[in-house]
C-alpha positions as CSV (number, residue, x, y, z in Angstrom):
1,X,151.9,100.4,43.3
2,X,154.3,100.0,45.7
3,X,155.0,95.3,44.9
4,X,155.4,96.1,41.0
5,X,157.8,93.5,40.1
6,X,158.3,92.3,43.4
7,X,159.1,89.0,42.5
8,X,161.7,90.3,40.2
9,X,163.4,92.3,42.5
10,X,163.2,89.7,44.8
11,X,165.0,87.6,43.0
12,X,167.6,89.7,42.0
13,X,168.4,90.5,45.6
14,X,169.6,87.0,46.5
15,X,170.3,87.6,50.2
16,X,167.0,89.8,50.8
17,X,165.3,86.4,49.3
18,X,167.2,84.0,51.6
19,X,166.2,85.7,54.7
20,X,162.7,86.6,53.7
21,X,162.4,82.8,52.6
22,X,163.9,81.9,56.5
23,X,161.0,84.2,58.2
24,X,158.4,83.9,55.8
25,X,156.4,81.1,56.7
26,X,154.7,81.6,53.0
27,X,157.5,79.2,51.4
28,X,158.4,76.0,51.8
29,X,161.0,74.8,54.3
30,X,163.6,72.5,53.0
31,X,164.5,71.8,56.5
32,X,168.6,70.9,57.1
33,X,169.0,68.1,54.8
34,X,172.2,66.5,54.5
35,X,173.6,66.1,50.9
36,X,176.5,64.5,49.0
37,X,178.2,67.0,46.6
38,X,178.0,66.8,42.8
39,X,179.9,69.7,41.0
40,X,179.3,70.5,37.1
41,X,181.1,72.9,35.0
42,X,180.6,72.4,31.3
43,X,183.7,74.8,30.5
44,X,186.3,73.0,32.3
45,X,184.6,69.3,33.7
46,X,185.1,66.3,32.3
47,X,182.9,63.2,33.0
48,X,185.6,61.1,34.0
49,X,186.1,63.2,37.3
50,X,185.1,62.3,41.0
51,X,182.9,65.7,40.6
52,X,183.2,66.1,44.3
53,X,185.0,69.4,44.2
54,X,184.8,72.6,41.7
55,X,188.4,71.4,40.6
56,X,186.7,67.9,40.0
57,X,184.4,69.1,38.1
58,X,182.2,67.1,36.4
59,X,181.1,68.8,32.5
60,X,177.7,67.0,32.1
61,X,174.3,68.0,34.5
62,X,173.6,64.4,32.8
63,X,176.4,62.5,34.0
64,X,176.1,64.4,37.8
65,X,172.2,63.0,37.4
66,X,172.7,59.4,36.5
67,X,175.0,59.7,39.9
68,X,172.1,59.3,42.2
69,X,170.8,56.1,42.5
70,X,167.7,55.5,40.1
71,X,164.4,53.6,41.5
72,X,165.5,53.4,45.1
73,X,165.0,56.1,47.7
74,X,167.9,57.6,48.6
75,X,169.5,57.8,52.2
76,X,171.9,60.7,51.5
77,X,170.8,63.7,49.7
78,X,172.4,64.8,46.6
79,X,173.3,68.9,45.9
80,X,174.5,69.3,42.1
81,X,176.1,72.7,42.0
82,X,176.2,74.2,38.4
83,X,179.3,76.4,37.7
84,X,178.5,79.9,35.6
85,X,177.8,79.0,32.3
86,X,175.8,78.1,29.3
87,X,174.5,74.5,29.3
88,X,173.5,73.3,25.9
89,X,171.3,70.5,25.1
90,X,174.1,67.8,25.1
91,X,174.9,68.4,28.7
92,X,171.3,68.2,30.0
93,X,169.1,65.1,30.7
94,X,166.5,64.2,28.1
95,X,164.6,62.4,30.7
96,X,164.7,63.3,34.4
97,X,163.2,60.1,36.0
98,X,162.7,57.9,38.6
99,X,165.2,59.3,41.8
100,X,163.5,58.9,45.1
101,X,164.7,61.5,47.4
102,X,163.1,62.5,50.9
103,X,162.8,65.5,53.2
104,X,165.8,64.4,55.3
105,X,167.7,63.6,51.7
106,X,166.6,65.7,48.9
107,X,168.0,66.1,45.0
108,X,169.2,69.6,45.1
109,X,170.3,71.5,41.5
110,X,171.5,75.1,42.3
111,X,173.3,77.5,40.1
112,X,176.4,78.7,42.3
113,X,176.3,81.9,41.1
114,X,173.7,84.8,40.4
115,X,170.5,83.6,38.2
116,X,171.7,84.9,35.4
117,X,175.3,83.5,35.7
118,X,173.6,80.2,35.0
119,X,171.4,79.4,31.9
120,X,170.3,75.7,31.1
121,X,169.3,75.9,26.7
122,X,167.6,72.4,27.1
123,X,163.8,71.9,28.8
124,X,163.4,69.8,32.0
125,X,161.0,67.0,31.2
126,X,160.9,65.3,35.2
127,X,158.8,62.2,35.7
128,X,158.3,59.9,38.6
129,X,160.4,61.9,40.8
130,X,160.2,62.8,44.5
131,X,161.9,65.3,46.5
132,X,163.8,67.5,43.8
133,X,164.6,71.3,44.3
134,X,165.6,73.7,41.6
135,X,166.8,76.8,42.7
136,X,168.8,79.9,41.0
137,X,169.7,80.0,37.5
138,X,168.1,80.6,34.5
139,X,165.8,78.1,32.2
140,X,165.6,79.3,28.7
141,X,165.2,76.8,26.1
142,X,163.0,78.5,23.8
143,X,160.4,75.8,23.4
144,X,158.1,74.0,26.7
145,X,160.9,74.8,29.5
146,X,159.8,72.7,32.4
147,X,157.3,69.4,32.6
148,X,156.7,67.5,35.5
149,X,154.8,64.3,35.9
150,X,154.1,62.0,38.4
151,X,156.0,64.3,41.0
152,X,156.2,64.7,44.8
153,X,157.9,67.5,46.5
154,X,159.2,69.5,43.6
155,X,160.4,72.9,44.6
156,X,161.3,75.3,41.7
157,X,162.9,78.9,43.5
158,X,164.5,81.6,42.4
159,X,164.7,80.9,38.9
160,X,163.9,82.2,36.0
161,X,161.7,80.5,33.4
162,X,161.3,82.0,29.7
163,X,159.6,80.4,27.1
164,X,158.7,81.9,23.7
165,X,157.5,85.3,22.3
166,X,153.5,84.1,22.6
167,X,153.1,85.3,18.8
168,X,155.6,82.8,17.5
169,X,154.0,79.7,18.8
170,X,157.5,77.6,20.0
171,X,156.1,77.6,23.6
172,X,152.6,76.4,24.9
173,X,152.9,75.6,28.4
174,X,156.4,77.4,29.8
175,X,155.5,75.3,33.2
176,X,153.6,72.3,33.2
177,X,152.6,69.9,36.0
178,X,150.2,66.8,36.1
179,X,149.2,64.2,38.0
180,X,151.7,65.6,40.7
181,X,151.7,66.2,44.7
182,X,153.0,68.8,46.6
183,X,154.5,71.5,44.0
184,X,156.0,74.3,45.2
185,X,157.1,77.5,42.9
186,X,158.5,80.7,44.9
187,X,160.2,83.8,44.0
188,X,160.5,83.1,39.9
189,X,159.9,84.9,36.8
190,X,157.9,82.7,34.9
191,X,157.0,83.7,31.1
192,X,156.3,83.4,27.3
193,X,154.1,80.5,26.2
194,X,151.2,81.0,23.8
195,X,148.7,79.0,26.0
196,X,149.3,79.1,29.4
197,X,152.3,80.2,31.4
198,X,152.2,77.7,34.4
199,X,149.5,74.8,33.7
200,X,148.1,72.6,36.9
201,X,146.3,69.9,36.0
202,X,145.4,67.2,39.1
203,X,148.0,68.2,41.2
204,X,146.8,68.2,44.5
205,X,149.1,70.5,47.4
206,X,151.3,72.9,46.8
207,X,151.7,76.6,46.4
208,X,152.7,79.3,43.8
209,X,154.4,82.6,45.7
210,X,156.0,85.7,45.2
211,X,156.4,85.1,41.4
212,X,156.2,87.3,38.1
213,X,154.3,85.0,36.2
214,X,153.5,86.9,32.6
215,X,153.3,86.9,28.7
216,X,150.3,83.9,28.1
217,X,148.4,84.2,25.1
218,X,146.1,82.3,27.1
219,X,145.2,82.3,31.0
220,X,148.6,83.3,32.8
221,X,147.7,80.6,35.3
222,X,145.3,77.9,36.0
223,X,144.7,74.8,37.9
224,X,142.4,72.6,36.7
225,X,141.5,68.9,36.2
226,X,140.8,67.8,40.0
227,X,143.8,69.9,40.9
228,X,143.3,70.9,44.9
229,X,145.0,72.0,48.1
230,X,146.8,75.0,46.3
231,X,147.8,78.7,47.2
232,X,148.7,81.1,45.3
233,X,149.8,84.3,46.8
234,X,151.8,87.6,46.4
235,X,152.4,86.6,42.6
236,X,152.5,89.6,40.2
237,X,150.8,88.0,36.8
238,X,150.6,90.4,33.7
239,X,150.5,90.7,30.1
240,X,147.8,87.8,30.3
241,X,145.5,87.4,27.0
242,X,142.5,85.3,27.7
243,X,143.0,86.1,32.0
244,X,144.7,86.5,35.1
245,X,144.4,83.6,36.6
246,X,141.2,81.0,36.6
247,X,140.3,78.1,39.4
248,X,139.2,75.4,36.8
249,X,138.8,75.0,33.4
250,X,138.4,72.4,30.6
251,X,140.3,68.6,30.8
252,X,140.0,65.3,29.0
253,X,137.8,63.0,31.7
254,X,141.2,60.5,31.2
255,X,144.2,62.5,32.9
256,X,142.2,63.0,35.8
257,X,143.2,61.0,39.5
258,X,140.8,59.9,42.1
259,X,139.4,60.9,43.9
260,X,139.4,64.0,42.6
261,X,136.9,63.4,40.2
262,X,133.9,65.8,40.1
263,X,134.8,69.6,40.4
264,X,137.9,70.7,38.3
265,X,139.4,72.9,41.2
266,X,139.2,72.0,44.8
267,X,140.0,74.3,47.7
268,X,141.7,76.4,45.8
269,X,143.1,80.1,47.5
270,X,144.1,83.2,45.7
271,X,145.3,85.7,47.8
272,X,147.0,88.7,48.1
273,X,148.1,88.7,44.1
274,X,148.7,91.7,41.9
275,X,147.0,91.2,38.3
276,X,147.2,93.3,35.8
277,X,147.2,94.1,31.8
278,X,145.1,91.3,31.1
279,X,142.6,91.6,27.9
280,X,140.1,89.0,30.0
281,X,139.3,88.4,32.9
282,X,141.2,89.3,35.8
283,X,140.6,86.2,37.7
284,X,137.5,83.4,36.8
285,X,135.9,80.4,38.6
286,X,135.2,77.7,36.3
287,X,133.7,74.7,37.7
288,X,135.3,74.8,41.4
289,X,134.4,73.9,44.8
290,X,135.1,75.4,47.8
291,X,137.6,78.5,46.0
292,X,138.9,81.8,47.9
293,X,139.4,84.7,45.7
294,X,140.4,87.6,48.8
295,X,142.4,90.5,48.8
296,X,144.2,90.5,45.3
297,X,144.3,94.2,42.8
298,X,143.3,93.7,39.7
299,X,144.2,97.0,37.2
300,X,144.1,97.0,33.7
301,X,141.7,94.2,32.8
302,X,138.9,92.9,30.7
303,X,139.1,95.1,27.8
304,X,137.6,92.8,25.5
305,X,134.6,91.9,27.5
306,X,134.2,91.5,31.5
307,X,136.5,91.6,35.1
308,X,135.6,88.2,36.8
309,X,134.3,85.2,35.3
310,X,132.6,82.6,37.3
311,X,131.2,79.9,34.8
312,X,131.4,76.4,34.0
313,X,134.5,74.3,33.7
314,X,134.4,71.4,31.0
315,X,134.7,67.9,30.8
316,X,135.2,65.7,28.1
317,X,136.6,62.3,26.9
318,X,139.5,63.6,24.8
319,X,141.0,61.2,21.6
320,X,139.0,59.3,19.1
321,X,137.0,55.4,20.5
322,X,140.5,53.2,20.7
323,X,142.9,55.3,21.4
324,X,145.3,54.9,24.9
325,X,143.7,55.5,28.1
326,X,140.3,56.6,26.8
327,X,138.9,53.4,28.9
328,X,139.6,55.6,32.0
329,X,136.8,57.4,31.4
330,X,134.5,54.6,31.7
331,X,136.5,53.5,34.7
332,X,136.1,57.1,36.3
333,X,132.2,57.4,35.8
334,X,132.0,53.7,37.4
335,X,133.3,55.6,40.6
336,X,131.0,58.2,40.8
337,X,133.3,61.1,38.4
338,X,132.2,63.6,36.4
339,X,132.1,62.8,33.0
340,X,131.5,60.1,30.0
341,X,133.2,58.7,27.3
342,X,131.7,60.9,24.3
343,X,133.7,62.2,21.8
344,X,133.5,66.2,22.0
345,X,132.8,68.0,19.7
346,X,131.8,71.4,21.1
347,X,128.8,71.0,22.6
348,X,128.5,67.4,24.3
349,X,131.0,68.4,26.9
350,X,129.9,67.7,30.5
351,X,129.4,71.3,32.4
352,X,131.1,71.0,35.7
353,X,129.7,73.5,38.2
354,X,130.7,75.8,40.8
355,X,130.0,75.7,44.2
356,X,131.3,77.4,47.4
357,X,133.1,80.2,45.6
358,X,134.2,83.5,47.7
359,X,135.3,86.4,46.4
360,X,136.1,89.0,49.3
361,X,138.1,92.3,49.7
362,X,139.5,93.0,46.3
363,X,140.3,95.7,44.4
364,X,139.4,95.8,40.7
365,X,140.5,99.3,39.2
366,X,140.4,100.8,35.3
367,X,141.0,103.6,35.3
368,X,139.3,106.5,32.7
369,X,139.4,105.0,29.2
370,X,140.1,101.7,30.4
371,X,136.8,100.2,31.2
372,X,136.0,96.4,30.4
373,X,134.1,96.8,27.2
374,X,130.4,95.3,28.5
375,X,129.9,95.0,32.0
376,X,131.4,94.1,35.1
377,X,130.9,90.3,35.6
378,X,130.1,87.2,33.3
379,X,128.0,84.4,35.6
380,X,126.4,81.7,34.3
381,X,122.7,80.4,34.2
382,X,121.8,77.0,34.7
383,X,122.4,74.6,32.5
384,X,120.0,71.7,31.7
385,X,121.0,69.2,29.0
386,X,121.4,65.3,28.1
387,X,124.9,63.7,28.3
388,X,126.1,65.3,31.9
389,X,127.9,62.3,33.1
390,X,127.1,61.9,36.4
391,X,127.3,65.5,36.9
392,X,123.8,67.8,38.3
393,X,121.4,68.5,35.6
394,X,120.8,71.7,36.3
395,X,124.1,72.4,36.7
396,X,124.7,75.7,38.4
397,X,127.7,78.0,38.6
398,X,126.1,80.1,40.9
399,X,125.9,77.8,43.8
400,X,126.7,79.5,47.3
401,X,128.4,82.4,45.5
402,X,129.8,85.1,47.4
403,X,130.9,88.4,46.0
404,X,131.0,90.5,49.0
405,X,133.5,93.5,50.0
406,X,134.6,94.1,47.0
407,X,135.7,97.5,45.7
408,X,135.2,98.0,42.1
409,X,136.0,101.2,39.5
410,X,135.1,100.4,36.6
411,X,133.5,102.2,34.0
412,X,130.3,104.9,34.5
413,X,128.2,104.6,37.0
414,X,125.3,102.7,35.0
415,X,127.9,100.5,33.8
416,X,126.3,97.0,33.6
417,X,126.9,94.1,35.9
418,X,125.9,91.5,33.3
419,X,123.0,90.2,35.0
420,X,120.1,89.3,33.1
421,X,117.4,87.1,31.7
422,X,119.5,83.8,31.5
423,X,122.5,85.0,33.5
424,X,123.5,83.4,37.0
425,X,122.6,85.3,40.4
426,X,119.1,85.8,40.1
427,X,116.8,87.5,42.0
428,X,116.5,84.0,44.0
429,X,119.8,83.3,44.4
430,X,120.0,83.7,48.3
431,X,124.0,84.6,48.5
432,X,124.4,86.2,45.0
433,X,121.8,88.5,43.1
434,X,121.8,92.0,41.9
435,X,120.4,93.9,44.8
436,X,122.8,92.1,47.4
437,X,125.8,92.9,45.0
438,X,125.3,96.9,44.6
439,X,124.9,96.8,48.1
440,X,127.6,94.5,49.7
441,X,130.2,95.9,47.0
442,X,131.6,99.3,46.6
443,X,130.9,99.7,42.8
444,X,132.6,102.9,41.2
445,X,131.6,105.0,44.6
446,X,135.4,105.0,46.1
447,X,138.3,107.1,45.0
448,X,141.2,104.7,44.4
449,X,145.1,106.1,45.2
450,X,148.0,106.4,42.8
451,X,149.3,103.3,44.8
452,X,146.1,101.4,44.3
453,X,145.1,101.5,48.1
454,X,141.9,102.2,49.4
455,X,142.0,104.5,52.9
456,X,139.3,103.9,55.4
457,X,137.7,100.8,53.5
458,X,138.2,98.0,55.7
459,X,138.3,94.6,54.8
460,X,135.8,92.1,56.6
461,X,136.8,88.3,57.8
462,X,136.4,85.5,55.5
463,X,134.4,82.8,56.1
464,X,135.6,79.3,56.1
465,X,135.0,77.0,53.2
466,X,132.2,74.3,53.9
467,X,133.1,70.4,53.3
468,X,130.1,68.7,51.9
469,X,131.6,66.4,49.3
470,X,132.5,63.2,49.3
471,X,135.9,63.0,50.8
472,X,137.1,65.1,53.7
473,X,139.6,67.7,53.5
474,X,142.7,67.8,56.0
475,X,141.4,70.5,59.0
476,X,143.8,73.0,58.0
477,X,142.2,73.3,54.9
478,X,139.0,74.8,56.0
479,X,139.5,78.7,57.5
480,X,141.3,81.3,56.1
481,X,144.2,83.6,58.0
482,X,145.7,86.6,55.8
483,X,147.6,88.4,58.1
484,X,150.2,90.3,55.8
485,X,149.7,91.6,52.6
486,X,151.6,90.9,48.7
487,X,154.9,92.5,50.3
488,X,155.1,90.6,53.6
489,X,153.8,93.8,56.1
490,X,151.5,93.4,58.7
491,X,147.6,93.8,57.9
492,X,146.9,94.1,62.0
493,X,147.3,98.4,62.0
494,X,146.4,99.7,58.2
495,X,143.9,96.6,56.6
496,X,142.6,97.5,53.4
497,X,140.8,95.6,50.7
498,X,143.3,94.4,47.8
499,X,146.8,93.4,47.8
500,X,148.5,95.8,49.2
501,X,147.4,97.3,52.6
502,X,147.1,100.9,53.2
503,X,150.0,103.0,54.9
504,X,152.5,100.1,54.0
C-alpha cells in the first residue's frame, strides 16, 4: 500500500511537511503570530544569560519556561528554540502550568534542528495551559511521555513520541489528554505504552492527522469519557493489541465535564486511516453518538476474535465512598448524566449506548490464513438491568446503525457475521439486520489489489449525522466532505472505498 508509514516519512521530510501543512487545510493553522525569542542549549547555555540569541544561550528548557509570564495572558508570543542536544531531566520542567497564550501570541517550543537532533529524556506533564505548540524534536523519556490537563489550543507536530516496550510495563498512556479543548496532534510518530498509545478522555475539538500511532498493548487510540468534536484522519495505527482505534469506552462518572454527560464519544469522525496488525478489532463503537467510521483499510486484524466492534461503553463511579471527587457523580446525575455513584465491581457499571453510528466505504482485508478467528462483527443486544443511572433501560447499541458500502474479505464464504439469538441487528432492526448487511456490503465477493484498492467499487455519499440530544452542535459539525484520500490526492476522478483511492 502505497501511505505505509506515511506519517513517518512525512516527518522525516521536513520541507515536504511544511508545505503540505501550508496547503493542507487538514492541519491546524498557527496563523503569523508574533513571538519573543527564548534560546536553550544545554551544552553551552547558562541560566544567567539574556537567552535572546544562540550565543546567549540559555542551558535550562526550565529556566526559558519560567520566562513567560505565569497566570496572565500574554500579549507577545514566546518561541523557545532548543539547540541539538540531549536534555536530561534536570533541564526540563516538572510542572508545565498555568501560561496563557493566544492565537495572535502563542508559546512555541521547536527543536532547531532535524527531529532527531533533539531528544527531551524527561515527560511533559502540561496543566492549565492555553495556546502551546510543540513541534520537531524527539520525546523519549521511557515512562508516560506527554500529559495534558486542563488545556486549550495545544498543538503537538512533528515529533516523535516513544514510550516503553508494551511488555515491560514503564509506559501506560505514551499521550494523555483530559478535560482539554481544542487538541491538535499532526504528522508524529506516536508509540510504546502498554495501555493505550494516545488516551482522550472529555476533550472536546481537536484533531489527530497524518500520524504513525503504534505499539499499544491496549486500544492504539481512543476517545472516550464525553470526549467530542474530533477527527481523526490519514493516521497509520499498527501493532495495536486489544484494537485499532475505538469511539468510546469505559470512564469513572467523576472526570467527566458537562455537558458532555451521557454518550462517552460525541461526533466523533474516522476517516481515511490506515489500520493494521491489530489482534482486535480494527476499529469499535462503544457507547457513541452521532460517530463516522468512512473510508479507512483495515488489513491484518481481529485474529483473536472479530473486525468491528460496536457495543456498549461503561460508566462507573470509580474510588471507594469518601474519597476526592467521588461527590461529582452525584452532582452529574443531578443534571441529567449518565451514571451513579455505585462502586463497580464488574457488573454494576452503567451501559452507555450507541446511537447514530455510520460505517461507510471501507476496506477490511485478511488475507488467506489470516481470518478473524469467529466471525466478522461483534454487536450488542439490548441490555435491560437495575442500576442504569439515568441512562435507557433497554439500552441499545444498535440504535440507527449503519453498516453500508462496505467491502469486506475475510475468511470463507460462510464465514459468520456474528449475528444471533441475543446479538444486536436483528431482524427488526430497520437500518441494521442480517439481510440488509449481505446485501448493502460486499462480503468476500471482491478481489482486493496488492495496493489494497478496489477498481470499479465506488464509494456512495455519507449522510449527515442527526442532532437529537440535548445540546446543539456547531453547524459545521453535521455533514461530512472527504474529498482526498490518506495521502492528500484528489477522490473527484478514481473514488474508491478505503483509504487510499484507486489509480493514486
Amino acid at each position: 500500500m502505497k501511505p505505509i508509514l506515511l506519517a513517518l516519512l512525512l516527518l522525516l521530510l521536513s520541507a515536504t511537511v511544511v508545505s503540505a501543512q501550508a496547503a493542507d487545510t487538514r492541519y491546524y493553522d498557527i496563523g503569523s503570530p508574533t513571538f519573543t525569542d527564548v534560546w536553550v542549549d544545554p551544552y553551552a547555555g547558562n541560566d544567567l544569560n539574556a537567552g535572546d540569541t544562540p550565543q546567549t544561550a540559555l542551558r535550562t528548557i526550565t529556566e526559558a519556561w519560567n520566562r513567560i509570564p505565569m497566570g496572565v495572558e500574554l500579549t507577545t508570543g514566546y518561541h523557545i528554540h532548543l539547540l541539538p542536544d540531549e536534555y536530561t531531566e534536570d533541564t526540563i520542567p516538572v510542572y508545565w502550568e498555568s501560561r496563557y497564550g493566544t492565537y495572535e501570541h502563542p508559546i512555541l517550543i521547536s527543536g532547531e534542528s532535524e527531529v532527531f537532533g533533539v531528544i527531551l529524556l524527561a515527560p511533559i506533564n502540561l496543566y492549565d495551559s492555553r495556546y502551546v505548540y510543540f513541534d520537531g524534536f524527539t520525546l523519549s523519556p521511557g515512562v508516560d511521555a506527554f500529559h495534558c490537563e486542563r488545556c486549550d489550543h495545544v498543538l503537538l507536530r512533528n515529533l516523535i513520541i516513544t514510550g516503553a516496550d508494551p511488555e515491560s510495563y514503564q509506559t501506560q498512556e505514551t499521550v494523555k489528554v483530559n478535560q482539554s479543548t481544542n487538541i491538535y496532534i499532526e504528522n508524529s510518530d506516536i508509540s510504546g505504552a502498554w495501555d493505550n498509545v494516545i488516551d482522550f478522555v472529555a476533550v472536546q475539538f481537536g484533531h489527530v492527522v497524518g500520524n504513525a500511532i503504534h505499539n499499544s498493548g491496549d486500544w492504539c487510540a481512543y476517545a472516550k469519557g464525553g470526549s467530542a468534536y474530533i477527527t481523526y484522519e490519514a493516521n497509520e495505527l499498527y501493532n495495536c493489541g486489544n484494537g485499532g482505534f475505538s469511539a468510546g469506552q469505559g470512564t469513572g462518572f467523576q472526570y467527566m465535564v458537562p455537558p458532555f454527560l451521557r454518550y462517552e464519544a460525541y461526533y466523533i469522525r474516522f476517516v481515511n486511516n490506515y489500520v493494521h496488525d491489530a489482534t482486535g478489532a480494527g476499529v469499535g463503537v462503544q457507547g457513541g453518538y452521532n460517530i463516522l467510521i468512512a473510508y479507512n483499510t483495515f488489513l491484518n486484524i481481529g485474529a483473536r476474535s472479530h473486525l468491528l466492534e460496536v457495543v456498549f461503553g461503561g460508566r462507573s463511579c470509580d474510588g471507594q465512598p469518601g474519597d476526592e471527587s467521588r461527590e461529582r457523580c452525584d452532582e452529574y446525575a443531578a443534571q441529567g448524566g449518565w451514571g451513579n455513584n455505585l462502586i463497580a465491581d464488574g457488573e454494576n457499571y452503567v451501559r452507555i449506548p450507541n446511537r447514530h453510528v455510520y460505517i461507510y466505504n471501507n476496506l477490511f482485508y485478511n488475507p488467506e490464513g489470516a481470518q478473524s478467528q469467529w466471525q466478522q462483527f461483534t454487536i450488542f443486544g439490548p441490555f435491560t438491568g437495575d442500576g442504569q443511572g439515568n441512562a435507557p433501560s433497554p439500552a441499545l447499541a444498535d440504535a440507527d446503525l449503519h453498516i453500508v458500502n462496505n467491502v469486506i474479505w475475510n475468511g470463507p464464504a460462510d464465514h459468520p457475521l456474528g449475528l444471533g439469538e441475543n446479538s444486536g441487528c436483528a431482524a427488526d432492526n430497520p437500518t441494521c439486520n442480517e439481510t440488509q448487511l449481505v446485501r448493502d456490503n460486499a462480503i468476500n465477493t471482491l478481489a482486493i489489489s496488492p495496493e489494497l484498492t478496489v477498481a470499479n467499487y465506488a464509494p456512495i455519499a455519507l449522510p449527515p449525522f442527526v442532532a437529537d440530544d440535548d445540546h446543539v452542535p456547531p453547524p459545521d459539525q453535521l455533514a461530512h466532505v472527504v474529498v482526498v484520500d490518506i495521502s492528500g490526492e484528489s477522490r473527484a476522478e478514481h473514488d474508491s472505498v478505503g483509504a487510499l483511492a484507486a489509480g493514486n
